[in-house]
C-alpha positions in Angstrom: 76.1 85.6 102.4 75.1 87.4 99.1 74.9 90.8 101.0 78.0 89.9 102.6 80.1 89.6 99.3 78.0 92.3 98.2 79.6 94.5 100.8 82.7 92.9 100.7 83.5 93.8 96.5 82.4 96.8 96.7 85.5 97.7 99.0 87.6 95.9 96.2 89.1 97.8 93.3 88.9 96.3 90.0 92.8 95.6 90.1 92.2 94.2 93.7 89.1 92.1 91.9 92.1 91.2 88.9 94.2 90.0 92.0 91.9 88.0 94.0 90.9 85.6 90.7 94.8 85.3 90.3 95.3 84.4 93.7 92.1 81.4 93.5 93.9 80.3 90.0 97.1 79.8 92.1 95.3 78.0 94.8 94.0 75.5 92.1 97.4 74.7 91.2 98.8 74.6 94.9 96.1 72.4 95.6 96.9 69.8 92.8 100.4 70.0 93.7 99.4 69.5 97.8 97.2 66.3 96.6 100.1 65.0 94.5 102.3 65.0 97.4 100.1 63.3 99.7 99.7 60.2 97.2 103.2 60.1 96.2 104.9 59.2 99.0 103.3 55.5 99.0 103.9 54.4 95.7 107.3 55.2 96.5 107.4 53.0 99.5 105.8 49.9 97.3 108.3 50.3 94.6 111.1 50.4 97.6 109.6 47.8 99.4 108.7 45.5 96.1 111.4 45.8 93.1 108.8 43.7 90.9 106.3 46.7 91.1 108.7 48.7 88.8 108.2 46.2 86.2 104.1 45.2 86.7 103.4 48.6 86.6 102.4 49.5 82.9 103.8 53.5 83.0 106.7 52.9 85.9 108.1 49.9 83.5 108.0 52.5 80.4 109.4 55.3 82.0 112.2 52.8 83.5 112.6 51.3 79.7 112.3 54.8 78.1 115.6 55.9 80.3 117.5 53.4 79.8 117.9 52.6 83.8 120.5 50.1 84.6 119.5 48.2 87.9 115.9 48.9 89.9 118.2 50.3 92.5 119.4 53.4 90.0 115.9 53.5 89.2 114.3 53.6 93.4 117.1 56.3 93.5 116.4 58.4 91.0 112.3 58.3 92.0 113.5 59.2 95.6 115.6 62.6 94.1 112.6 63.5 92.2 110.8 63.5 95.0 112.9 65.1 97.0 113.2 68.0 94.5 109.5 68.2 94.4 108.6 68.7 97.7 111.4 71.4 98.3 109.7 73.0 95.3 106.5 72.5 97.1 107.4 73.8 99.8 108.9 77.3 97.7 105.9 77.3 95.7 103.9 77.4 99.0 106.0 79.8 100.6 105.1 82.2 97.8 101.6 81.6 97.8 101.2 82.4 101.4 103.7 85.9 100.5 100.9 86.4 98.0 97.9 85.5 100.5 99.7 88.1 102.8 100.4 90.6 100.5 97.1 90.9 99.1 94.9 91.2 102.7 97.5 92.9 104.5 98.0 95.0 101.7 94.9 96.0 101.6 95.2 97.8 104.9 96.8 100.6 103.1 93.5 100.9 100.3 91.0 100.9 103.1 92.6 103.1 105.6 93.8 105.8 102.6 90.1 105.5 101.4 88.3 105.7 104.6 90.8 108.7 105.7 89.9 110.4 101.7 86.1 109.7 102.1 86.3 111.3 105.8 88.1 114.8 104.5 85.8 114.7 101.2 82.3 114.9 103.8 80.5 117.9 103.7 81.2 120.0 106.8 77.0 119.0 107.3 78.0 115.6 107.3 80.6 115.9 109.6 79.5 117.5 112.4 77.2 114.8 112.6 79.8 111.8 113.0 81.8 111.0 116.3 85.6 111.8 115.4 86.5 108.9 117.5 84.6 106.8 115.4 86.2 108.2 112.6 89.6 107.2 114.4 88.6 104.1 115.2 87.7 103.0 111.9 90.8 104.0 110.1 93.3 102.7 113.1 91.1 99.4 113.7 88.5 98.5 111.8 90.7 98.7 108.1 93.1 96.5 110.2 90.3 94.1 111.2 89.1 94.2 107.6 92.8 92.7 106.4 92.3 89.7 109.0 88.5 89.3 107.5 90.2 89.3 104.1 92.5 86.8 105.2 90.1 84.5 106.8 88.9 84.6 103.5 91.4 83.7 101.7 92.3 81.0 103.7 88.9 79.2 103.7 89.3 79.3 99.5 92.6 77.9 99.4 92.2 75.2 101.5 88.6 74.2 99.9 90.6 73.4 96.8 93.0 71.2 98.8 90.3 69.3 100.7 88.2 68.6 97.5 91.3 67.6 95.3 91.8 65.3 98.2 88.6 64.2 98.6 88.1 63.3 95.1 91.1 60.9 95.4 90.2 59.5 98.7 86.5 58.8 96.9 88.6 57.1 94.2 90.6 55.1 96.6 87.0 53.4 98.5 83.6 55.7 98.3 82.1 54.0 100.7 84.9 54.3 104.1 84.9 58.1 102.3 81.3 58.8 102.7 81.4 57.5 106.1 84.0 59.8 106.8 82.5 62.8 105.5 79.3 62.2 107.3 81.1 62.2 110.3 83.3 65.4 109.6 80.0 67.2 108.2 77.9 66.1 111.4 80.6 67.7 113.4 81.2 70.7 111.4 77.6 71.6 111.7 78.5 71.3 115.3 80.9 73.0 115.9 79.9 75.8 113.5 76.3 76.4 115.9 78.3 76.2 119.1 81.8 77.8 118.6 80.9 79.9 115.7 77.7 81.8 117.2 79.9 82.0 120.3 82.8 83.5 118.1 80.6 85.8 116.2 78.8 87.2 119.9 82.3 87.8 120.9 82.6 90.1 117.6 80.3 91.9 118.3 81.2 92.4 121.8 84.6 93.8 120.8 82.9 96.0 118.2 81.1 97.7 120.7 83.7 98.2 123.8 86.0 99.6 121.7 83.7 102.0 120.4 83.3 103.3 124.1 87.2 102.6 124.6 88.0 105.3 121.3 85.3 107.4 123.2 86.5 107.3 126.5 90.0 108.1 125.5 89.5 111.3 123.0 87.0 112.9 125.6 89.3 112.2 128.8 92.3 113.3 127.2 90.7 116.4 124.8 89.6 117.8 128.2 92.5 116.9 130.5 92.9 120.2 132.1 89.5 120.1 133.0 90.0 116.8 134.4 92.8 117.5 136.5 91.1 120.4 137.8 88.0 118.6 138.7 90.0 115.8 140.2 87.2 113.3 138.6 89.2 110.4 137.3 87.6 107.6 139.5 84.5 107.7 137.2 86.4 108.4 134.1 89.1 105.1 134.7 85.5 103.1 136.1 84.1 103.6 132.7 87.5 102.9 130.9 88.0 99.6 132.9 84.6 98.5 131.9 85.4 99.1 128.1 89.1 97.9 128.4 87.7 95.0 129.7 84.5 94.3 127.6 86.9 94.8 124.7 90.2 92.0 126.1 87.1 90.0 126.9 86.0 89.1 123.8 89.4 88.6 122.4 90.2 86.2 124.9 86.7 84.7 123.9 87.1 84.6 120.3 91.3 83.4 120.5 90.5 80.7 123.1 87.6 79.3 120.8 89.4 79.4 117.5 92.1 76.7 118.9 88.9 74.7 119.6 88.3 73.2 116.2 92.0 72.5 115.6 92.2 70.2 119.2 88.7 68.8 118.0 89.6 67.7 114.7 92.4 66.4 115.5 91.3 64.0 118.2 88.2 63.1 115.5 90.9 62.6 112.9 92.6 60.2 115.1 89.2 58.4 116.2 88.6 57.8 112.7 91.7 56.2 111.9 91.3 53.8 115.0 87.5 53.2 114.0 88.7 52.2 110.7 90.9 49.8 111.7 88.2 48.2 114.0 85.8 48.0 111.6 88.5 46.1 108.9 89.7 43.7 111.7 86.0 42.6 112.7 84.8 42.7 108.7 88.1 40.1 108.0 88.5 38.7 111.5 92.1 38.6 111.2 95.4 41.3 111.4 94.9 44.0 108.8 98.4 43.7 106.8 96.3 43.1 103.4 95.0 46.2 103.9 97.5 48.3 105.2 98.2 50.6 101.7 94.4 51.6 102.4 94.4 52.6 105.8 98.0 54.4 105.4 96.7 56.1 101.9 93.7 57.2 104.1 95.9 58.1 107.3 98.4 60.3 104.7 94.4 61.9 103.4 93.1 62.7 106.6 96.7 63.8 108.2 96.3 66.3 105.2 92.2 66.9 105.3 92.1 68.0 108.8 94.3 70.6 108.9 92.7 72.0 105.8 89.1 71.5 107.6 90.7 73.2 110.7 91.7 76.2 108.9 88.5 76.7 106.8 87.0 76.6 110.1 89.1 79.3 111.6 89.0 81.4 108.2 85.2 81.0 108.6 85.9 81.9 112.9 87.8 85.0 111.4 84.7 86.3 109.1 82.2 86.2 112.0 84.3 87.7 114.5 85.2 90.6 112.2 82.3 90.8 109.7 80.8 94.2 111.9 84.4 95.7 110.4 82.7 95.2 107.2 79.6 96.8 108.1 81.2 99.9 109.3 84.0 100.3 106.6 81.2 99.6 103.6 78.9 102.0 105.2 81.6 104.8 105.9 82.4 104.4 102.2 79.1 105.0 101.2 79.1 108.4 102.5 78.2 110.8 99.4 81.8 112.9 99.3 81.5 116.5 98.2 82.5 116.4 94.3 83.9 119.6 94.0 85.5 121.8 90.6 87.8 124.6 90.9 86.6 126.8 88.4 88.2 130.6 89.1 85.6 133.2 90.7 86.4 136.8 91.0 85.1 138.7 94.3 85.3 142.8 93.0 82.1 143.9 93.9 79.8 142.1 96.5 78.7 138.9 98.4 74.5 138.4 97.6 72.2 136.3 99.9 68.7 136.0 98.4 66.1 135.2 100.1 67.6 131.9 102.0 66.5 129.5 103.9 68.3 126.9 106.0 67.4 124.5 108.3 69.3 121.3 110.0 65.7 119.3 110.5 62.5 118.9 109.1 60.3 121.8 109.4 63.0 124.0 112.4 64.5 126.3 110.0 67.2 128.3 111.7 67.2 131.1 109.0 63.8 132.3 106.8 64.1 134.2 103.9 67.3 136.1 104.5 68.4 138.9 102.0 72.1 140.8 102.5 74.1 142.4 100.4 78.0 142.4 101.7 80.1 144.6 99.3 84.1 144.4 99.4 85.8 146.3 101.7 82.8 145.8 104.1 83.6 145.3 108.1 80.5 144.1 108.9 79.1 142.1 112.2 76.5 139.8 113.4 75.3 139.6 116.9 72.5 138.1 118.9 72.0 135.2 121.6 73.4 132.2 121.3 71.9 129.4 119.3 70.5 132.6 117.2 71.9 131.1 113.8 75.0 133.5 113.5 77.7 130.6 112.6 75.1 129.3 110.8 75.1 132.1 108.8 78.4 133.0 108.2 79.1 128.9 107.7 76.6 129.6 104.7 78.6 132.8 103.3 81.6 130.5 103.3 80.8 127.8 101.6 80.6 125.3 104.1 76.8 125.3 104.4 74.4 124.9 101.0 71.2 127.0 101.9 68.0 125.0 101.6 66.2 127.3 99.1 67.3 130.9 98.2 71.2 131.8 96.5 74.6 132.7 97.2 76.3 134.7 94.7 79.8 136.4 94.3 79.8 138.9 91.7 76.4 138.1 90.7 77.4 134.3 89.7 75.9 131.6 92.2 77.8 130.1 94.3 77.4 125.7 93.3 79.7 122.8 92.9 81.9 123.9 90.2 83.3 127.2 92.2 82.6 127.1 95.7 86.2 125.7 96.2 88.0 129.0 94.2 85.4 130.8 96.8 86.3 129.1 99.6 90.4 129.6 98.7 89.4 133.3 99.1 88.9 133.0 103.3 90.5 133.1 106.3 89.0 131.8 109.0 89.7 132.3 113.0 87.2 129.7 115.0 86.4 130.5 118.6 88.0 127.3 119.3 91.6 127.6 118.2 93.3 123.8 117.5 97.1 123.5 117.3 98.1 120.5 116.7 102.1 119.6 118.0 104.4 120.7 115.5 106.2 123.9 114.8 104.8 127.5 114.5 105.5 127.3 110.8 103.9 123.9 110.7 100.6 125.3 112.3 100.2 128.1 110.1 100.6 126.5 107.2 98.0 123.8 107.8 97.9 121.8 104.6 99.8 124.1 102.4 103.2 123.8 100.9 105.5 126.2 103.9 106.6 129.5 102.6 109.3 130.4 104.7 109.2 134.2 104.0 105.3 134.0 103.7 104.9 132.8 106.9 107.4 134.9 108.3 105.3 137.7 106.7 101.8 136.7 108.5 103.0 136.1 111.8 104.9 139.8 111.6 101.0 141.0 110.5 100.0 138.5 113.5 102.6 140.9 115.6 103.9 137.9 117.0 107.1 137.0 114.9 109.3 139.1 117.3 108.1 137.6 120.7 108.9 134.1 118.6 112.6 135.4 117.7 113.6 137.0 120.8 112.2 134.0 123.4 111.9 130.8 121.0 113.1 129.6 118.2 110.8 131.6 115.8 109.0 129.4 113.1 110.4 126.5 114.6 109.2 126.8 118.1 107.1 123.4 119.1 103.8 124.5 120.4 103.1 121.3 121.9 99.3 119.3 121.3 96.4 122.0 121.7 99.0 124.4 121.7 99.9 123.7 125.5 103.1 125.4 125.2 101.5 129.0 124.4 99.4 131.2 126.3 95.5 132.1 124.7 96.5 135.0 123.4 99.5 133.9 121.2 97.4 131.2 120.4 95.0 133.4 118.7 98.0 135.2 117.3 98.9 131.9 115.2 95.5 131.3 114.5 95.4 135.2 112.9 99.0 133.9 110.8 97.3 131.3 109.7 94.4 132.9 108.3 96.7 135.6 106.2 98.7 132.7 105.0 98.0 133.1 101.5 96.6 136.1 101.9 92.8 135.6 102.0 90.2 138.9 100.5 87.8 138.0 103.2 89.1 137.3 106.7 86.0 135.9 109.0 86.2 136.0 113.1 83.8 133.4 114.4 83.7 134.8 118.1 87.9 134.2 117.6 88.5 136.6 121.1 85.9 135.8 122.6 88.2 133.5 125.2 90.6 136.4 125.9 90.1 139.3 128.8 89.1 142.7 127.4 92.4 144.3 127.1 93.9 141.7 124.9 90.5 141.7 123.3 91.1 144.8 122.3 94.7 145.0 121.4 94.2 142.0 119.1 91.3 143.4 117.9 93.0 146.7 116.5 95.4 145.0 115.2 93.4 142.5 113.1 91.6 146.2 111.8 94.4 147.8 110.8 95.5 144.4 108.8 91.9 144.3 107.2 91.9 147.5 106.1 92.1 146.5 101.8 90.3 143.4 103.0 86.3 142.2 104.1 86.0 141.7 107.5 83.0 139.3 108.9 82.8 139.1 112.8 80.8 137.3 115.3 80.4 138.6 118.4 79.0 138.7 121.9 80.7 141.8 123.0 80.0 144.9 121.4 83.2 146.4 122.3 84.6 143.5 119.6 82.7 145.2 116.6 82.8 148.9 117.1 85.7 149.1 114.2 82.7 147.7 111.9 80.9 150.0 109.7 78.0 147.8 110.1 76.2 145.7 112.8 73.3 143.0 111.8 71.6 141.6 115.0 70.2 138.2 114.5 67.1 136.5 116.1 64.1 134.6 115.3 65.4 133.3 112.0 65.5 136.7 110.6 67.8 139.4 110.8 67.8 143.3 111.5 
């Protein structure tokens, strides 16, 4: 339980922290308010049902005495308005509380999804290309949702622990021992329920937890390679998989929302079998009716008719904690992630790019580059070749910026590349990826990616991209829809965008990370003349496989066996 709050305020900000403590203060005072109303009502009824109460009653005769009431009717009347008023005040008061309650765990949806969403773009590319994406997904769409009804369950179990001990203590006041009795019953069964239903509720947690993983997973991969899938004609497999996960995951909701009605129906039948044991035990104690005692066993009806619900809802709350506490676990754990910390202090590129003597390796002891020296000056076209899996994205991830080498430097104008500049660096690059992402929005959308849109300047690019003419004449220009993965376009305007987008902003270096790699030879080679001529006041990095792709470069590295040559 420690590690579980542990977890749990973490997540909180100190404002959310400020909140919470408000929010118990206000349960305090609901609680009072909820007890007075249960033991208001009978004194109300004796007074009604017995005039001569007003008067035998040391306070009720001052206050009657102090206000100057005329008749014990005015008086009965006057009570019952009161009353009236206060319960319709109760009733507001408790209205707001519960807007409160909601505000602050639903609310909190917002801080955990923005967080989780700010923590996932601040990983360091290393970092993320080591996490599922549709985990990622999953935990911003679900589990912050999941975390508000945890919150809530919460909540809920601390409001209504005030109620049932301000209730309790009264109900203690009224008879200890029929009070004791009671509570031994209603702990024995608590401590039932709570190793049968609960363990079952929390199983069913972790059930859910787990199908919808494979459900998020299932989804992204089916639909990411859809043309592939249609072309294959392999969806029996694909919808057998997603029926098991769809299932495993409605499975243990039906689970956990059949079980948490089971406390409710239970306490409610032992709230009843209590009252009716009572009045067993009184009329066998006094073997006779029990109208003597008839204030008691209502005042202890009105407690209980008030307890039980509060017991069935700290129940649930608790039922809500189980069932979502591996929510917890993955949120706190995601938000542990070390984010990349990063200044934006200027750095000039005039003269040269330096590697010195680097190393990198992604495990222990399998380095992927050794003790790599290169000298790139500005203005360069340069190239790096060699077989797959050779370390050549590797490399250039590490020129970059994305990449920190694991011994050696990086510098720019003789000033290393670190924390405090590797964001002005990375500013200065534009990047084409072998695999190009479009995402479905407009042309001008896409090749601004992030950035405020420059009408003119993106105008400007595509012309560069020599694809701004073909968008005029046969779309509608910058505001052609390209449709999700770019569906709408063929590969090689695809690439086109993706050469607009990198010269939006007009980057010094402009890398090609095996960018035509996808596209027959003649387009290959159209797109790659093109992309020359717009490099030529810029450094050019390729990768390639062909060796038609770099023969505009004044240099060509070949990489393999960790070192280069």
């Amino acid at each position: 339980m420690k590690q579980f709050f542990s977890k749990l305020f973490s997540i909180l900000t100190r404002h959310d922290k400020k909140f919470l403590i408000l929010l118990i203060f206000i349960s305090i005072v609901i609680s009072m308010i909820e007890m007075v109303g249960v033991t208001a009502v009978l004194p109300f009824i004796n007074i009604a049902s017995n005039f001569s109460a007003i008067h035998s009653n040391h306070y009720l005769n001052h206050i009657y005495i102090f206000f100057n009431f005329h008749s014990d009717i005015d008086f009965i009347i006057a009570t019952g308005v009161i009353l009236l008023v206060f319960y319709f005040l109760r009733s507001l008061l408790n209205l707001g509380y519960f807007y409160l309650l909601a505000k602050f765990s639903k609310g909190r949806y917002h801080l955990i999804a923005y967080r989780l969403f700010e923590n996932y773009l601040g990983m360091s590319y290393r970092a993320f290309i080591e996490k599922n994406s549709s985990e990622l997904s999953k935990a911003i769409i679900n589990e912050a949702q999941n975390m508000t009804a945890l919150i809530s369950g919460l909540l809920l179990m601390l409001s209504e622990s005030f109620v049932v001990i301000f209730i309790y203590s009264i109900m203690l006041y009224i008879n200890w021992k029929i009070t004791l009795l009671i509570s031994t019953i209603l702990i024995v069964n608590a401590f039932f329920l709570m190793m049968t239903v609960s363990r079952a509720i929390k199983k069913a947690g972790i059930s859910r937890e787990e199908h919808q993983k494979k459900f998020f997973e299932i989804i992204q991969s089916s639909l990411g390679n859809f043309k592939l899938m249609k072309l294959t004609s392999n969806t029996e497999l694909i919808l057998e998989k997603f029926d098991q996960a769809s299932s495993g995951y409605a499975q243990a909701n039906i689970r956990n929302e059949t079980l948490s009605h089971f406390p409710r129906l239970f306490l409610e039948a032992l709230g009843f079998g209590i009252v009716i044991f009572m009045v067993i035990y009184l009329v066998n104690k006094y073997q006779s009716d029990i109208s003597g005692t008839l204030a008691l066993i209502s005042m202890f009806v009105l407690g209980l008719y008030r307890l039980m619900p509060s017991a069935n809802r700290i129940l649930s709350g608790y039922n809500q904690i189980l069932f979502y506490k591996s929510s917890l676990d993955i949120i706190h754990n995601d938000l542990m992630y070390d984010a990349e910390y990063l200044q934006d202090i200027p750095i000039t590129f005039k003269h040269s790019v330096k590697l010195d003597h680097v190393y990198f390796e992604y495990n222990e002891n399998k380095s992927i580059l050794e003790d790599l020296s290169l000298t790139i000056h500005k203005g360069d076209k340069i190239a790096f070749i060699g077989e797959s899996g050779s370390g050549k994205s590797t490399l250039i991830d590490l020129i970059i910026g994305l990449y920190r080498p694991k011994s050696g430097t990086i510098c720019v104008d003789d000033i290393a590349l670190n924390e405090s500049n590797i964001k002005a660096w990375r500013s200065k690059i534009g990047y084409i990826p072998q695999s190009i992402y479009l995402f479905d929005g407009t042309v001008a959308q896409n090749v601004a990616f992030g950035k405020s849109i420059d009408n003119v300047q993106i105008k400007e690019s595509l012309r560069q991209a020599n694809i701004l003419e073909f968008l005029e004449t046969h779309h509608e220009g910058i505001d052609t829809l390209v449709g999700e993965g770019g569906t709408k376009l063929s590969g090689g305007q695809r690439q086109r965008i993706a050469i607009a987008r990198a010269l939006y902003g007009n980057p010094e270096v402009l890398v090609l990370d095996e960018a035509t790699s996808a596209l027959d030879t003649d387009t290959e080679a159209k797109i790659m003349e093109e992309i020359y001529k717009l490099c030529e006041n810029k450094t050019l990095i390729i990768i390639a496989h062909r060796l038609s792709t770099v023969e505009g470069c004044g240099k060509v590295y070949r990489i393999e066996s960790t070192k280069i040559s």
